[in-house]
BARO-60887 format. One record per residue: x, y, z of N, C-alpha, C in turn; residue number from 1. Coordinates in nm, 3 decimals. Example, Ala and Ser with C-alpha at 12.3 -4.5 7.8 and 13.67 -1.06 7.14 Angstrom:
! residues 2
REC,1.319,-0.569,0.780,1.230,-0.450,0.780,1.320,-0.330,0.780,1
REC,1.285,-0.225,0.708,1.367,-0.106,0.714,1.290,0.003,0.787,2
END
This chain:
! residues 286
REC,0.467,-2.563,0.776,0.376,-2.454,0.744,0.452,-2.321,0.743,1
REC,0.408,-2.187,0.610,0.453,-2.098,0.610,0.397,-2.010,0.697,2
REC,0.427,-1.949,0.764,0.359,-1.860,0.895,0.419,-1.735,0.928,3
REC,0.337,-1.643,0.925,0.362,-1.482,0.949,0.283,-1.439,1.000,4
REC,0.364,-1.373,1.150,0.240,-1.262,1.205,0.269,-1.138,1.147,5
REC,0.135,-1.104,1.109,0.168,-0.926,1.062,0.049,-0.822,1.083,6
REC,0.112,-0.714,1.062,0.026,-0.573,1.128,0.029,-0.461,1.004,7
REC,-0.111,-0.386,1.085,-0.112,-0.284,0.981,-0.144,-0.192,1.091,8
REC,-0.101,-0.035,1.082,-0.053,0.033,1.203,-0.137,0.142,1.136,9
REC,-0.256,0.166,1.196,-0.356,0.366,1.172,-0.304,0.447,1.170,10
REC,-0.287,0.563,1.126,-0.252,0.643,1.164,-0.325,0.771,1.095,11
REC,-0.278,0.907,1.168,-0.365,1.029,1.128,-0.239,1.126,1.129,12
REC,-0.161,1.097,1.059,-0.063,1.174,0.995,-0.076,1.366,0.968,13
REC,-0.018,1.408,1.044,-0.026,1.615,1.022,0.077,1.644,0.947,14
REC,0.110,1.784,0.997,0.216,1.827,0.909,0.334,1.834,0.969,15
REC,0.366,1.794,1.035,0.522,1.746,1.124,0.513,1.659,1.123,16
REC,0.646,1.649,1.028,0.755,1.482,1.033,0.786,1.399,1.216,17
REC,0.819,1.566,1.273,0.897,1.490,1.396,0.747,1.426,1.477,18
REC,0.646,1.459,1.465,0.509,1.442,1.567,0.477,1.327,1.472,19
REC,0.496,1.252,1.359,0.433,1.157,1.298,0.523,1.064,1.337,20
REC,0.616,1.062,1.318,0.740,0.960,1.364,0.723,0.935,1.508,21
REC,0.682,1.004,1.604,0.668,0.978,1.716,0.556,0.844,1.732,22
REC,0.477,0.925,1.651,0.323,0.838,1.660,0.352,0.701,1.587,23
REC,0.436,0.711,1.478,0.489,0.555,1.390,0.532,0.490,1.542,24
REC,0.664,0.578,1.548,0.713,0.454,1.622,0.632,0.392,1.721,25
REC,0.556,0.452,1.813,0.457,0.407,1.962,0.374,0.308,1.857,26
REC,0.307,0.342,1.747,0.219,0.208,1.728,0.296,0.063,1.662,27
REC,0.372,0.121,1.603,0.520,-0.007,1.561,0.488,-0.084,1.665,28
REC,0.619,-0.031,1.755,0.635,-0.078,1.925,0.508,-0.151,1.945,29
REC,0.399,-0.149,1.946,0.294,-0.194,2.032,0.244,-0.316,1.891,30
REC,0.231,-0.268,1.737,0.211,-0.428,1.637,0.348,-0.529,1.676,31
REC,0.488,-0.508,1.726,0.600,-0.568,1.741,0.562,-0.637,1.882,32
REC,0.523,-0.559,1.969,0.471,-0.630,2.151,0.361,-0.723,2.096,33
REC,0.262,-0.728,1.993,0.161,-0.799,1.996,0.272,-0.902,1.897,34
REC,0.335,-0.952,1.874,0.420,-1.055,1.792,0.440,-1.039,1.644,35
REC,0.400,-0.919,1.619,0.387,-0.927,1.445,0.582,-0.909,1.429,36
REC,0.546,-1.019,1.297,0.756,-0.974,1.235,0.694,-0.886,1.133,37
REC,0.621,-0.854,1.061,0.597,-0.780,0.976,0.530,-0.680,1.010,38
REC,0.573,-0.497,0.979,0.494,-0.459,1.063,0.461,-0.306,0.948,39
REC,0.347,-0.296,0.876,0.330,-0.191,0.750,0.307,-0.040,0.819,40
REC,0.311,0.089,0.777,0.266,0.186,0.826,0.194,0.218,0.697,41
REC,0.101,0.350,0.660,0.000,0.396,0.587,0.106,0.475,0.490,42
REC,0.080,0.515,0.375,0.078,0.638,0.259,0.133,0.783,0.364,43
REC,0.215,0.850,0.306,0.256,0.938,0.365,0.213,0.958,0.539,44
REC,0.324,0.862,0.557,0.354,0.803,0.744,0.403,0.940,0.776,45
REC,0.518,1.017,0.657,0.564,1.119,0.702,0.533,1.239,0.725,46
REC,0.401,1.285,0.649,0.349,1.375,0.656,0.198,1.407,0.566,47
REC,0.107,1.449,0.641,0.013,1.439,0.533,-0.020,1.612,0.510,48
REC,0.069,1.662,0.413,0.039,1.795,0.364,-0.020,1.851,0.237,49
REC,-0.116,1.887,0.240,-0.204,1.975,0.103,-0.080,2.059,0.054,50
REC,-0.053,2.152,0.131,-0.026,2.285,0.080,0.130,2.230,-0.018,51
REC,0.159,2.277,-0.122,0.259,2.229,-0.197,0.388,2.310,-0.133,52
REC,0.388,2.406,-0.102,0.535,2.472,-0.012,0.537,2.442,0.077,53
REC,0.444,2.363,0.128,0.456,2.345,0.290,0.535,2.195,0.257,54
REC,0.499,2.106,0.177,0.549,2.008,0.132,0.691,2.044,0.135,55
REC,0.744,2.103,0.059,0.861,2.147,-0.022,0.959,2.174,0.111,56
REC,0.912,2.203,0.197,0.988,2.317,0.305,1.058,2.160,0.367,57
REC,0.942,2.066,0.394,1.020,1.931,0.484,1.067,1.843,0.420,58
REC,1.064,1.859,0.297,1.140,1.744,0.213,1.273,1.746,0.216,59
REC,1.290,1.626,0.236,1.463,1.557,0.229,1.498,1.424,0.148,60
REC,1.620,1.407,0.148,1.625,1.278,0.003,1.632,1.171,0.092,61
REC,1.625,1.053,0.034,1.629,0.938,0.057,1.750,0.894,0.167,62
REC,1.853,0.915,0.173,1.976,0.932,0.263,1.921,1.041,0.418,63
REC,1.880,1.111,0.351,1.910,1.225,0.483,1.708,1.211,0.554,64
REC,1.623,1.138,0.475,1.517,1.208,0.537,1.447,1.128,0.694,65
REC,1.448,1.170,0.761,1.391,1.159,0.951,1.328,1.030,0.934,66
REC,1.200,1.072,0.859,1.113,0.879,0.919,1.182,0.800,0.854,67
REC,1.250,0.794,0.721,1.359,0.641,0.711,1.441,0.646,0.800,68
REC,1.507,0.752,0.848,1.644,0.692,0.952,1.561,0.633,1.079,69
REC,1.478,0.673,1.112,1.431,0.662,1.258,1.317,0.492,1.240,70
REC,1.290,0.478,1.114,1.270,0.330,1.046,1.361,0.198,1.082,71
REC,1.445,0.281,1.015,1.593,0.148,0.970,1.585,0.121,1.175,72
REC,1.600,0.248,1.226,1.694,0.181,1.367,1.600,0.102,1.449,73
REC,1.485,0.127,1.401,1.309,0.071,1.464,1.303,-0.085,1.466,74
REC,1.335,-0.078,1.297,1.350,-0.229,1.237,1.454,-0.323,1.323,75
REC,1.528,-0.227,1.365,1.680,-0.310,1.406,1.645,-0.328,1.551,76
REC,1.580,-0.231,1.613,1.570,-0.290,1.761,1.483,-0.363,1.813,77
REC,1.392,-0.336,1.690,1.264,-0.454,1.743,1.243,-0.603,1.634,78
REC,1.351,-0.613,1.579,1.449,-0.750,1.488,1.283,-0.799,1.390,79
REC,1.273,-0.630,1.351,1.162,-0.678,1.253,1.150,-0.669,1.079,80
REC,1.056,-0.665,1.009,1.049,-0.619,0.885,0.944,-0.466,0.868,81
REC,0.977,-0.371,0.873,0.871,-0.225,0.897,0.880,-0.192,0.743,82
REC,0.785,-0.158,0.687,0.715,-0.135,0.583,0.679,-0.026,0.606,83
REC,0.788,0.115,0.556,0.712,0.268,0.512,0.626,0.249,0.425,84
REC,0.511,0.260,0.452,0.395,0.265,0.309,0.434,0.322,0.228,85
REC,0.483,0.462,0.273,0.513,0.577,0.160,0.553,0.689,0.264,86
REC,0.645,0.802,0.233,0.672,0.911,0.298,0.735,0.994,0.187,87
REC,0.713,1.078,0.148,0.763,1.226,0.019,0.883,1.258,0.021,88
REC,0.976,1.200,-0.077,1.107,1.143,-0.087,1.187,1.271,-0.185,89
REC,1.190,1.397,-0.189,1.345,1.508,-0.236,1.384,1.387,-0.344,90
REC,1.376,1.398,-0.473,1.423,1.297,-0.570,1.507,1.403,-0.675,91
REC,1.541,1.536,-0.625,1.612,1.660,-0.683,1.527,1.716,-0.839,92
REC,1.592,1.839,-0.903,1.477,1.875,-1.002,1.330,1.952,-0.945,93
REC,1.306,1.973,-0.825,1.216,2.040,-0.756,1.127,1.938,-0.801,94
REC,1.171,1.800,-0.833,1.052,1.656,-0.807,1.033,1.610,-0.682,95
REC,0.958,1.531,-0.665,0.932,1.457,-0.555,0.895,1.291,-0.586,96
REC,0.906,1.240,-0.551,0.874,1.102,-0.495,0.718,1.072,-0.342,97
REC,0.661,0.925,-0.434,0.571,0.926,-0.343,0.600,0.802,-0.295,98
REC,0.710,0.741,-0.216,0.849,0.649,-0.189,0.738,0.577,-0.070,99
REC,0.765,0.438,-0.083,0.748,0.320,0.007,0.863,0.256,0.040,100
REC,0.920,0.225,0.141,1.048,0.113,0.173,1.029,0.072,0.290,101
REC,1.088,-0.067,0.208,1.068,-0.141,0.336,1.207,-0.220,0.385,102
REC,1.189,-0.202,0.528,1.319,-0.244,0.599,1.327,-0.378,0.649,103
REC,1.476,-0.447,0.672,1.489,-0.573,0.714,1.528,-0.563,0.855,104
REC,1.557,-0.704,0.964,1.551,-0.705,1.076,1.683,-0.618,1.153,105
REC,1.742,-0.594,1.059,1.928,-0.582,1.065,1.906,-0.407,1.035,106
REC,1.790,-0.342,1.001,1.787,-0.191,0.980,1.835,-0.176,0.880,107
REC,1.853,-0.275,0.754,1.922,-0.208,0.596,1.785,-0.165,0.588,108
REC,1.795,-0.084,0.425,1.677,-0.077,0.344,1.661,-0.197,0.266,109
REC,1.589,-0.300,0.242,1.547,-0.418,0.140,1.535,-0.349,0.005,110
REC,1.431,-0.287,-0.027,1.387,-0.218,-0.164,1.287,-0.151,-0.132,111
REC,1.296,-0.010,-0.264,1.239,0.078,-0.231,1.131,0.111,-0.397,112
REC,0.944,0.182,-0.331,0.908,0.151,-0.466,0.829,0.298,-0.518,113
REC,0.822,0.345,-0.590,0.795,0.507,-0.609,0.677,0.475,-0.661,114
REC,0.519,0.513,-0.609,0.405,0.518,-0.671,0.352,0.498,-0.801,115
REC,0.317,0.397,-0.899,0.365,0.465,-1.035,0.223,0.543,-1.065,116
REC,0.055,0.544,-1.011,-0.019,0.552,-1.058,-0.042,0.739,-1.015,117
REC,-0.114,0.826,-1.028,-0.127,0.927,-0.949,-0.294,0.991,-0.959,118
REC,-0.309,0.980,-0.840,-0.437,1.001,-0.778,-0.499,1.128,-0.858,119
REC,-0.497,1.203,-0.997,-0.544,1.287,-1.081,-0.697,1.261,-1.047,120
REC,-0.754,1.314,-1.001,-0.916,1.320,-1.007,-1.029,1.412,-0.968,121
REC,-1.139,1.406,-0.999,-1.258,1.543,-0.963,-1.378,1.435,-0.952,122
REC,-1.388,1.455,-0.805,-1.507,1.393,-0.723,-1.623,1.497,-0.728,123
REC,-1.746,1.403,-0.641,-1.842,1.501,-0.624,-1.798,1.601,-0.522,124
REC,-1.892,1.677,-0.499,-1.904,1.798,-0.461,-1.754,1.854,-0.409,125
REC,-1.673,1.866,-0.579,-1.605,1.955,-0.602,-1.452,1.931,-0.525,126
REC,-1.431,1.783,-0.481,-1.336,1.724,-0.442,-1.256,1.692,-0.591,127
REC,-1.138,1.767,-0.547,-1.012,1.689,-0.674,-0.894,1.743,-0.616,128
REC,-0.808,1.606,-0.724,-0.661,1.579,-0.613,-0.560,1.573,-0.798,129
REC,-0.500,1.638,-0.790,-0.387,1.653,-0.892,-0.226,1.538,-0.852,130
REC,-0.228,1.457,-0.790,-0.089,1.423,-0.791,0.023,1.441,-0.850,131
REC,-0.078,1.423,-1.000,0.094,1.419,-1.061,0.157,1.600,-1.108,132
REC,0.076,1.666,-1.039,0.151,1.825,-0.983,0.226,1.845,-0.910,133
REC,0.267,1.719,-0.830,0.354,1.760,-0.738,0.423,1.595,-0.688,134
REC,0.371,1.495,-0.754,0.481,1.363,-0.770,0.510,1.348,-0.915,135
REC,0.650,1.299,-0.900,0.676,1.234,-1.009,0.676,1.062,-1.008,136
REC,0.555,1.020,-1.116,0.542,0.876,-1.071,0.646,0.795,-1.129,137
REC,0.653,0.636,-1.032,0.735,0.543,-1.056,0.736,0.495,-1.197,138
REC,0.802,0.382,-1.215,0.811,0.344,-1.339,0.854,0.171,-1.302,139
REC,0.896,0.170,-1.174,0.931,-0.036,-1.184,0.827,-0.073,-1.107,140
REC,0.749,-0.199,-1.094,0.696,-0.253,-0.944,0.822,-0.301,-0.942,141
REC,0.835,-0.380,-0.796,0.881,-0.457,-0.706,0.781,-0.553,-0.612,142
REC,0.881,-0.629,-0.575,0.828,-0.738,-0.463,0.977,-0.790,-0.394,143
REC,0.976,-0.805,-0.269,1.079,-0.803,-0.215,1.066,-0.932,-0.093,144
REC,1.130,-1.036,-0.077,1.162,-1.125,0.039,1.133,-1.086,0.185,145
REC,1.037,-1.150,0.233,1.068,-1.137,0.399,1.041,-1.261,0.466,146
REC,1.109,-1.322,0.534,1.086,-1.416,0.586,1.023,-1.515,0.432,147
REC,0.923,-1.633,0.507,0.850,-1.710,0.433,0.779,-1.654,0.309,148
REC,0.754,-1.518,0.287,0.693,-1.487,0.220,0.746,-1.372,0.093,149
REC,0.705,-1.314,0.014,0.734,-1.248,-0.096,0.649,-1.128,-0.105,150
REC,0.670,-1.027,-0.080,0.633,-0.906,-0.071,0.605,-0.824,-0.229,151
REC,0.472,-0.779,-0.235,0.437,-0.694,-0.374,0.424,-0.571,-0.332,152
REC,0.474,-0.469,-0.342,0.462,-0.325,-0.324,0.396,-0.238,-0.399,153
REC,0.271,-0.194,-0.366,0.215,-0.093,-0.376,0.123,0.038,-0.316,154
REC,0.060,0.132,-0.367,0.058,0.273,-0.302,-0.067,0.280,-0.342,155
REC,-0.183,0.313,-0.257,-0.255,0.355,-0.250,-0.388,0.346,-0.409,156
REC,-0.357,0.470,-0.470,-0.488,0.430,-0.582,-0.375,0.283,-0.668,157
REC,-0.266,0.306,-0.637,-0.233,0.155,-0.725,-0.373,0.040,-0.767,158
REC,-0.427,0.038,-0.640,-0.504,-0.116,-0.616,-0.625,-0.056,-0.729,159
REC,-0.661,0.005,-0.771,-0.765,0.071,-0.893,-0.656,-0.031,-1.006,160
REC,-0.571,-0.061,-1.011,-0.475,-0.077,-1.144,-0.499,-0.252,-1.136,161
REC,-0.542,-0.350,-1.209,-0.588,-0.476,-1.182,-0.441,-0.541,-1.228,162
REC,-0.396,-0.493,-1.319,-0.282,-0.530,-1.394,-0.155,-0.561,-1.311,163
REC,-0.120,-0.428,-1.253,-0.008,-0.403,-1.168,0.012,-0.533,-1.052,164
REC,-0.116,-0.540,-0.983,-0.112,-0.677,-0.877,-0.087,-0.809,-0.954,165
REC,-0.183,-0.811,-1.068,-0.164,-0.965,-1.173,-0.018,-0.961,-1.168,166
REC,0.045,-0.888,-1.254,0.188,-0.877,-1.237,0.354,-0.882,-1.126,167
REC,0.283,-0.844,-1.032,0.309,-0.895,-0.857,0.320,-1.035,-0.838,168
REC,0.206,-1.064,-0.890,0.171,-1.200,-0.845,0.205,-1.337,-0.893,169
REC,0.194,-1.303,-1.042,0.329,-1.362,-1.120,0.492,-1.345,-1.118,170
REC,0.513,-1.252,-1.059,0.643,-1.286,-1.025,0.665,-1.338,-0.880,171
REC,0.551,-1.370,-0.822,0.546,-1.442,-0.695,0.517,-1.410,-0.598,172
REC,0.477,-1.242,-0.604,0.423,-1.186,-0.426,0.312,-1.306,-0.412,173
REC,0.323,-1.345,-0.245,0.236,-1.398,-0.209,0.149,-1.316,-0.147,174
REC,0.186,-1.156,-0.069,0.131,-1.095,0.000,0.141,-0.927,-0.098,175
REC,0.022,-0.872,-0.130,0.028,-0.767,-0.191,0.009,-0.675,-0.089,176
REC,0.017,-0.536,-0.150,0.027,-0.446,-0.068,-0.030,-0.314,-0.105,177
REC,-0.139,-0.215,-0.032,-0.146,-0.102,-0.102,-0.203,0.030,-0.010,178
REC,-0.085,0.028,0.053,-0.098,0.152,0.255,-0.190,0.264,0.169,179
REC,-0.209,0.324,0.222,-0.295,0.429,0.145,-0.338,0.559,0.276,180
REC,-0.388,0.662,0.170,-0.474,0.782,0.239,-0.580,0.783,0.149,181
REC,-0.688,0.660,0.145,-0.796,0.719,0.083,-0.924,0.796,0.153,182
REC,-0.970,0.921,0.054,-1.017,0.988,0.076,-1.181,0.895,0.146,183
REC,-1.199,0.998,0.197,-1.337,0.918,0.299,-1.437,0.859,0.140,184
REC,-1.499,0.937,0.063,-1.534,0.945,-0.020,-1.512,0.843,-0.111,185
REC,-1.411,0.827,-0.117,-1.411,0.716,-0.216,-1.353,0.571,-0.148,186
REC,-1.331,0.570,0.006,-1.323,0.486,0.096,-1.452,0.428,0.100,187
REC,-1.581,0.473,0.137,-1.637,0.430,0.171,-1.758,0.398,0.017,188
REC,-1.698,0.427,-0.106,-1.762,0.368,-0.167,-1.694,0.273,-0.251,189
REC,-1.563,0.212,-0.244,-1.488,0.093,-0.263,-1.358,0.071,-0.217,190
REC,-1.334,0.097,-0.128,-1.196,0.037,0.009,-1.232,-0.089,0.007,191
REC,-1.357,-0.170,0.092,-1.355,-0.300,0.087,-1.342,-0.384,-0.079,192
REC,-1.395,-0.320,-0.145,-1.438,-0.450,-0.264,-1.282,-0.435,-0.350,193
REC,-1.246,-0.325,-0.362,-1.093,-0.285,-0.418,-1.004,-0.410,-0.330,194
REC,-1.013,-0.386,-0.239,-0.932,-0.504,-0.114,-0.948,-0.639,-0.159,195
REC,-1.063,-0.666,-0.139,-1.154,-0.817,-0.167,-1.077,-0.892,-0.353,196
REC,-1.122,-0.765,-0.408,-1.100,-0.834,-0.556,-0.957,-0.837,-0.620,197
REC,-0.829,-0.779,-0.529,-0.701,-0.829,-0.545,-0.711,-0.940,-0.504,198
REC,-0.744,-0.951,-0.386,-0.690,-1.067,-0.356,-0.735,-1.205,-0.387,199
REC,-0.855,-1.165,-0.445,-0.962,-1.267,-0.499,-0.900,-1.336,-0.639,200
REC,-0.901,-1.189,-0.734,-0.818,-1.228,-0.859,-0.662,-1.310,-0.860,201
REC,-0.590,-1.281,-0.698,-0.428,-1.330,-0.770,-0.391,-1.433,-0.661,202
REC,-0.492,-1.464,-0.552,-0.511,-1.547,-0.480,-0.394,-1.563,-0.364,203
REC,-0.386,-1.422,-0.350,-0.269,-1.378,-0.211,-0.351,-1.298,-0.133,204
REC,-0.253,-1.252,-0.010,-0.287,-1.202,0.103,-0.304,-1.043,0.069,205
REC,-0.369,-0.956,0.097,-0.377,-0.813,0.053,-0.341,-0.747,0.201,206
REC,-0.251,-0.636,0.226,-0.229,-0.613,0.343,-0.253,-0.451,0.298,207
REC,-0.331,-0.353,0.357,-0.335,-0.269,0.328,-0.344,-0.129,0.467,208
REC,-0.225,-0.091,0.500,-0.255,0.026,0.593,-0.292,0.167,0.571,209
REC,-0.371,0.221,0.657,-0.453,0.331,0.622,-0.430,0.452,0.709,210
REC,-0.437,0.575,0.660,-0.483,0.711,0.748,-0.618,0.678,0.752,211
REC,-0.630,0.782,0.871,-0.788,0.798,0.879,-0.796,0.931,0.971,212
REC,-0.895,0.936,0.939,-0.968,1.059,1.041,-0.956,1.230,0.930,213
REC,-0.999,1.313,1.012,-0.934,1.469,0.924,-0.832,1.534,1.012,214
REC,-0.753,1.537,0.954,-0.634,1.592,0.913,-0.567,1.723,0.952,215
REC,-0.412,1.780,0.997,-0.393,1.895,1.055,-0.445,1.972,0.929,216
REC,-0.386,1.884,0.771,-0.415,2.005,0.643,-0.527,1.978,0.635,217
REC,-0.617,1.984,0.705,-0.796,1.966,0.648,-0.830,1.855,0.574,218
REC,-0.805,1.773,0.533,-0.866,1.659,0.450,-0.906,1.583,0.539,219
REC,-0.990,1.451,0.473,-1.010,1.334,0.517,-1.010,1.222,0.497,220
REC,-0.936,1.141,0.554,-0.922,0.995,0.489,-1.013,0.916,0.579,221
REC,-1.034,0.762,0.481,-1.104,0.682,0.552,-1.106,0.592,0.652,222
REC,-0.986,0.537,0.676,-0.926,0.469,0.780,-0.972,0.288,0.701,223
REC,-1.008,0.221,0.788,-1.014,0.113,0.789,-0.950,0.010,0.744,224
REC,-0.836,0.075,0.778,-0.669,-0.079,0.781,-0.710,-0.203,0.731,225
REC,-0.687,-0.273,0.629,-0.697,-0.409,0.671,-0.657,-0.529,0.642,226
REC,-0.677,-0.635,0.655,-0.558,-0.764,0.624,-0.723,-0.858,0.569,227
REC,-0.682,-0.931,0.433,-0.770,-0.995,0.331,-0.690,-1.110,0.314,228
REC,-0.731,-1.275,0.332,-0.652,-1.343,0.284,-0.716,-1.427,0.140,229
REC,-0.647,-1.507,0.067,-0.653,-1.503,-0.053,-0.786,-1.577,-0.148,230
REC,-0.880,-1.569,-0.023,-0.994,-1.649,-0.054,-1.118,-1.500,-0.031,231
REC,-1.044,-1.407,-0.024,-1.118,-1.279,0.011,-1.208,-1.257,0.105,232
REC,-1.129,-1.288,0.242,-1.217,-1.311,0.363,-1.127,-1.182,0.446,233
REC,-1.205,-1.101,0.496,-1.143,-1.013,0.586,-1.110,-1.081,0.700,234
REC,-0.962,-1.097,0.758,-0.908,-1.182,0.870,-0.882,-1.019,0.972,235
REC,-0.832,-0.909,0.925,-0.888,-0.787,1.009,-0.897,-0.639,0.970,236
REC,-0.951,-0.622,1.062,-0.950,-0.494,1.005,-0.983,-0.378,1.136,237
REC,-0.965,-0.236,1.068,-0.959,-0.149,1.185,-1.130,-0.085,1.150,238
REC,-1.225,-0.111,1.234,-1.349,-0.061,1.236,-1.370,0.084,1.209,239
REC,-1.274,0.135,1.202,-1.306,0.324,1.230,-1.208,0.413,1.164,240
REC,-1.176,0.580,1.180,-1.085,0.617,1.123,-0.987,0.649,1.209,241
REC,-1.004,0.562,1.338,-0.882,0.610,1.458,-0.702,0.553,1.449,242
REC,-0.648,0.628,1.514,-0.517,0.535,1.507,-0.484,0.423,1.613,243
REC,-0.453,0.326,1.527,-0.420,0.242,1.627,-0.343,0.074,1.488,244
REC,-0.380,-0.045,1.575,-0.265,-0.154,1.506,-0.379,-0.272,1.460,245
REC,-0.397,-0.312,1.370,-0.457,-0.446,1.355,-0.328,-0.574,1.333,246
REC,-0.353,-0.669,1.366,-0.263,-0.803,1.383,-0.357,-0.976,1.300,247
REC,-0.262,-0.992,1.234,-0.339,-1.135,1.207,-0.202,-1.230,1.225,248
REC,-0.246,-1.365,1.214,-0.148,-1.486,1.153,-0.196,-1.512,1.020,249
REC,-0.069,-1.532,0.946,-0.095,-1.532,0.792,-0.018,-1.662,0.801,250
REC,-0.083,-1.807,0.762,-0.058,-1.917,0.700,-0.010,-1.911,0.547,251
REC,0.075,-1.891,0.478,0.109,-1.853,0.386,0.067,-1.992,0.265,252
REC,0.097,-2.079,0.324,0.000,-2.220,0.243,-0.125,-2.218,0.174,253
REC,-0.214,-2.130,0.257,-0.350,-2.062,0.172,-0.326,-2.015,0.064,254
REC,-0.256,-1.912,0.044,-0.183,-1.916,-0.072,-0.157,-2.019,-0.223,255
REC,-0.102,-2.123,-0.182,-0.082,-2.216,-0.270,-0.203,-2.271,-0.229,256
REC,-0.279,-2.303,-0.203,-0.435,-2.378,-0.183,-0.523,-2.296,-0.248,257
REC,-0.524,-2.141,-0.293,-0.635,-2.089,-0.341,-0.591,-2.094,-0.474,258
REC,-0.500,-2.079,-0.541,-0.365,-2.081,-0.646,-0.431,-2.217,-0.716,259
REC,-0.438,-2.306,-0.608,-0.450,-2.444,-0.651,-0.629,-2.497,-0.700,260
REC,-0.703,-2.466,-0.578,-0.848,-2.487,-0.677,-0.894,-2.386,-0.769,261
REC,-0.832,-2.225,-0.757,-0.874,-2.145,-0.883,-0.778,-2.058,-0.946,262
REC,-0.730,-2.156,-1.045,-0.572,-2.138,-1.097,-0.584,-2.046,-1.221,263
REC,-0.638,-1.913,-1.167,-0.643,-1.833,-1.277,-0.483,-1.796,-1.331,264
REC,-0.433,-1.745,-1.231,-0.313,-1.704,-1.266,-0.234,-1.806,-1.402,265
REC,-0.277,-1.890,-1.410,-0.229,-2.003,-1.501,-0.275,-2.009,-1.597,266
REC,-0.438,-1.963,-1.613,-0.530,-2.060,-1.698,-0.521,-1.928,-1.778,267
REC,-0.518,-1.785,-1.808,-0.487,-1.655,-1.884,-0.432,-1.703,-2.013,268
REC,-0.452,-1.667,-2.095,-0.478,-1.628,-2.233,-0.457,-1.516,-2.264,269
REC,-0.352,-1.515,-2.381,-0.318,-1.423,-2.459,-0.482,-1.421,-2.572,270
REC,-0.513,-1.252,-2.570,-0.621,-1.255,-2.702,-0.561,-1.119,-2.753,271
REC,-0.670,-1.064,-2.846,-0.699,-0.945,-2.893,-0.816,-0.879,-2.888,272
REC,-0.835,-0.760,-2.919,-0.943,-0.692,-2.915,-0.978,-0.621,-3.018,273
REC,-1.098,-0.677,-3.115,-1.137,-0.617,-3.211,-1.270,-0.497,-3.185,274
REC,-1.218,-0.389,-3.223,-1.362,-0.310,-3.196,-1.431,-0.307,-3.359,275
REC,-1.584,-0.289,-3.305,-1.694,-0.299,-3.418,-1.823,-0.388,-3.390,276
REC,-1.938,-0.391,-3.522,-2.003,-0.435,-3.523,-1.995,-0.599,-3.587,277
REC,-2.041,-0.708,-3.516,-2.019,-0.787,-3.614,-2.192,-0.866,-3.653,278
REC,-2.209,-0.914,-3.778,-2.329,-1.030,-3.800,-2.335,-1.115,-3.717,279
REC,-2.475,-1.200,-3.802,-2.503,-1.347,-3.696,-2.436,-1.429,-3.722,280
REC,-2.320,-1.358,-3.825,-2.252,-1.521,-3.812,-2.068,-1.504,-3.784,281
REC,-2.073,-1.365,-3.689,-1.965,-1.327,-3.618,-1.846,-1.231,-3.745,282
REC,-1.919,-1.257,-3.835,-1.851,-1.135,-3.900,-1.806,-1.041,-3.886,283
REC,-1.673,-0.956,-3.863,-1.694,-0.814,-3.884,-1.764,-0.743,-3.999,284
REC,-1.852,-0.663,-3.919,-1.946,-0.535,-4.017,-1.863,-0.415,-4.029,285
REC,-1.827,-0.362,-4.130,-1.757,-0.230,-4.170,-1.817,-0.104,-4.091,286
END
């Protein structure tokens, strides 16, 4: 049997790197004491800042920036796999990066995956979020090896994208992925079913870590961490928007058992799409 313990770690991320990293590492430490080898943190672990100069002021590149170094050595002392959801990655050009990496037991970096979708939107009462003003989005997925299993990397509104996971999943993630800061707002009117229907459609594990609570920059996210296995059964989740660790065992065999009685991934069809009117006898009408 394929078998993984793994975690998804709360958190309520401010505007100091050094005070978030503190808080990563203590809940790490404590998903690693409860047995997880796999261990995810949320969407900007490193900092959760509105203000765009305030952004600008703590950014560092990929080499030099605080929560990856203080990652890699995390990974290495507690002989695990730690999953930056995401932390705001100096990609030069006065760009930015909205960077996920994830580390191996030995403290390398495995692979690293840049957001490709960006949270552009205008909610009710006058909520809107510009991303791509201040990220520059990805352009590859990835999925990356850990242990027994095959890792799909993604960020937050990713899981809105049905395609991106299909595509994961065919190249073999067994376990998808999508840490996030969603807004309360649109947390609490599809966090679960967004969760449910990856994993439903590609018949893997959905692991998804979350911010929650409001925020040093004033916002609010929804919290509720959680781990979905591939029959779309919540195995856990974090009840609230507090910080703290959820833990499951992931049988990775479910996997190939849900794969196996509903073999969509297989049974897909190439079509087309004609727009128009057609007759009763399927005609196109001009």
């Amino acid at each position: 049997m394929r078998e993984l313990v793994a975690a998804a770690v709360q958190m309520r991320s401010g505007v100091t790197p050094d005070a978030n990293i503190a808080a990563m590492e203590s809940l790490v430490r404590e998903a690693a004491g409860r047995g997880a080898r796999y261990v995810q943190t949320p969407e900007m672990t490193g900092a959760v800042q509105k203000s765009r100069a305030g952004l600008r002021s703590i950014l560092r590149t990929e080499a030099d920036d605080a929560v990856l170094k203080a990652a890699s050595v995390l990974a290495a002392e507690l002989g695990i796999y730690l999953h930056i959801g995401s932390t705001a990655i100096d990609v030069g050009n006065e760009m930015t990066a909205n960077r996920g990496v994830v580390f191996g037991p030995d403290g390398a970096a495995l692979a690293h995956y840049d957001k490709i979708h960006m949270f552009d939107v205008d909610l009710d009462n006058g909520e809107s979020w510009r991303e791509s003003a201040v990220y520059q989005p990805g352009d590859v997925a990835r999925t990356v090896d850990i242990d027994v299993a095959q890792l799909g990397m993604g960020i937050c509104y990713d899981i809105r994208f049905p395609h991106l996971y299909r595509d994961l999943a065919l190249a073999g993630a067994d376990i998808l992925t999508a840490p996030a800061a969603f807004t309360r707002q649109t947390g609490e009117a599809h966090w679960h079913v967004l969760q449910r229907a990856r994993a439903i459609e590609n018949g893997a594990f959905v692991i998804s870590a979350a911010q929650g609570g409001v925020h040093e920059d004033g916002r609010e996210t929804y919290g509720h961490s959680i781990i979905v296995d591939p029959w779309g059964r919540i195995v856990a989740e974090a009840d609230n928007d507090e910080p703290g660790v959820i833990v499951a065992s992931l049988s990775l065999d479910e996997v190939k058992a849900a794969r196996s009685k509903i073999p969509n991934l297989r049974n897909a069809r190439e079509y087309r799409v004609e727009a128009g009117v057609q007759d009763a006898r399927g005609e196109r009408v001009a």
